[in-house]
N, C-alpha and C positions, 0 to 999 in steps of 0.2 A: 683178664687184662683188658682196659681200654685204650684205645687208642684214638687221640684228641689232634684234629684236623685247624690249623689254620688260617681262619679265609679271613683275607683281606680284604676291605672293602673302600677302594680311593674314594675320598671327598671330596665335591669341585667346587671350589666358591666361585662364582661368577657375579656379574652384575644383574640387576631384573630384567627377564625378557621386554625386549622390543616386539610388539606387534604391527602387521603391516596390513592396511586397508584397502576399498575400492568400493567407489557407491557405483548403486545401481539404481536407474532411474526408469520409468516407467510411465509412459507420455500415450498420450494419444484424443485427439478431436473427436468430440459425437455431435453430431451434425445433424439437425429434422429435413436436412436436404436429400430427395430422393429423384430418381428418373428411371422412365420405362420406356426401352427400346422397340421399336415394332418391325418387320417387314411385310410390306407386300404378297398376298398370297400365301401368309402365314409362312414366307420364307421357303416356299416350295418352287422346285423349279424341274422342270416334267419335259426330258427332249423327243419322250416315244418311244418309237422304234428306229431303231440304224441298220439299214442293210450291212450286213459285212461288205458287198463289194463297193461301199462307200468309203471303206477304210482305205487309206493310203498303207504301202507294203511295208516299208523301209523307213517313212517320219512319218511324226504324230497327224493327227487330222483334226484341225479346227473345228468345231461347233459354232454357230451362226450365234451369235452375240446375245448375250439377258441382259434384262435391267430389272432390277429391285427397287423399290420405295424403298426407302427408311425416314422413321422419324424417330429423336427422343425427346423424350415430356417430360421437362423435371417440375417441381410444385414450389422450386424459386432458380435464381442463377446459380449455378454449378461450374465448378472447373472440375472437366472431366478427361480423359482422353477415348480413346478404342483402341480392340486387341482380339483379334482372331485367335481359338484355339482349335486346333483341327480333330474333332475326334474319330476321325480314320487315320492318324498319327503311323509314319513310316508306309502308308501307300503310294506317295505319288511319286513316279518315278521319277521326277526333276525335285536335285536338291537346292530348294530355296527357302525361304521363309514365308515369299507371298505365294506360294503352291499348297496346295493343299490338295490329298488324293483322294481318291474315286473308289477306293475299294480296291479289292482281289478277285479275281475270274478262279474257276474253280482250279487251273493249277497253281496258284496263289501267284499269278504273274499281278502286276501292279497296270490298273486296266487306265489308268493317266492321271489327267490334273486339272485343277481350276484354280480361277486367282477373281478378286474381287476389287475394282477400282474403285476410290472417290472423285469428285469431280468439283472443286469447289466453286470452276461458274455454275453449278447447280446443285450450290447448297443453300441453302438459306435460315438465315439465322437469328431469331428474333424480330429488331425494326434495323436488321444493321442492312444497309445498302452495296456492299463487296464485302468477302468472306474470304478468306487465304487460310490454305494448311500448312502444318506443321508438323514436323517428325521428331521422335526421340528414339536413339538405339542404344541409352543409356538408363532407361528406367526411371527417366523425366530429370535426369541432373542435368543435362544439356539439350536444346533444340535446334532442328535444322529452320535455317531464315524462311519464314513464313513468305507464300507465292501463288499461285494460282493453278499452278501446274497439277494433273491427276496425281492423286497419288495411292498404290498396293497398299489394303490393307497387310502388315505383317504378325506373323506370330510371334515374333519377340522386338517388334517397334511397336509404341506406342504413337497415335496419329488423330491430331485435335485441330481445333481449327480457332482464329483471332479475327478480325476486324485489323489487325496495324499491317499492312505491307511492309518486307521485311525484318520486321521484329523475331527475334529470339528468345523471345520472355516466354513461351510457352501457351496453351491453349486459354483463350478468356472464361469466363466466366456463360454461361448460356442457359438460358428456359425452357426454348420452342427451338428445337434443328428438325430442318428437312431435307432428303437428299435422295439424288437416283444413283443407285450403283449401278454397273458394269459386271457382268457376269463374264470371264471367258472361259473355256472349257476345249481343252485339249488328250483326245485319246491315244494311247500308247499305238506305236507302228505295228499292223496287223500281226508283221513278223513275233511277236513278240505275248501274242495273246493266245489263247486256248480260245478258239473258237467250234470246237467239237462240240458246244453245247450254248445254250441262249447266256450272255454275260449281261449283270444286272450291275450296271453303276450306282454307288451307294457311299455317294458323298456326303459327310454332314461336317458341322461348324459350328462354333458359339462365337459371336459377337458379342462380348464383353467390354460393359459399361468401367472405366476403371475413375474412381473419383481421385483427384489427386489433394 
């Protein structure tokens, strides 16, 4: 005996598919514009030895101030800005952007911080005669009015420098900058450190060139 199954199979007429799009474009400038950053003493900055009973108990203790050269040399004009990155990342025990830490003492207490100023009555800038800086805390889609005033490099602001008193246009173009930073350096309150054995500060930083 067979027994013969049924299947039914609906037909759909429809009309032809519509398909839907979205281009993708794929942009970008190559440029023979380069520059090389330098510091002063190859960027080294050497405080010695610190007696502990030089430490303050209960708040941090100032370090007697640095100053770094910097120059950068580009091989035409450039719009560029700067941009600290900290590669002791999560040491410093002040949470800010222009802090940057010192390292871990062996009970991995956070042993302080340092911050690096510019100064743009002592920057100078090609043949340009006043120089003023500039801030971005948006990734250069917007700038703070360009002034005279110091200013922290940041690890998520970007920080260039113009020729126009308060313009907002963002950093100009440059060849030859030269500039003295500001070093400060501030140690965590004794209370706060393992001092049962020698603590080695071991702060480091990249100053990054960013072309915009």
């Amino acid at each position: 005996m067979i027994t013969r199954y049924l299947i039914l199979v609906p037909l759909l007429f429809s009309q032809p598919a519509q398909a839907a799009a979205v281009d993708l474009n794929v942009n970008a400038t190559i440029t023979p514009a380069s520059c090389v950053p330098s510091l002063s003493d190859n960027g080294q900055v050497d405080f010695g030895k610190i007696a502990q009973q030089d430490l303050n108990l209960t708040t941090g203790t100032r370090l007697p101030l640095k100053s770094l050269g910097l120059t950068v040399i580009c091989n035409g004009p450039v719009r560029y800005a700067l941009r600290m990155r900290d590669n002791r990342d999560g040491s410093a025990h002040v949470n800010s952007e222009i802090y940057y830490g010192l390292g871990l003492d062996n009970s991995a207490n956070k042993i302080g911080v340092y911050s690096l100023t510019f100064d743009p009555t002592q920057t100078v800038v090609d043949a340009v005669t006043e120089i003023y800086g500039t801030e971005s805390t948006t990734g250069g889609l917007a700038w703070r009015t360009a002034n005279r005033n110091p200013i922290d490099v940041g690890a998520k602001s970007l920080l260039g420098f113009t020729d126009t008193a308060g313009s907002t246009a963002g950093p100009m173009a440059i060849q030859n900058l030269t500039s003295t930073l500001t070093l400060e350096t501030v140690i965590n309150a004794k209370q706060n450190l393992d001092l049962s054995t020698d603590i080695v500060m071991d702060g480091s930083a990249t100053l990054e060139v960013l072309y915009l």
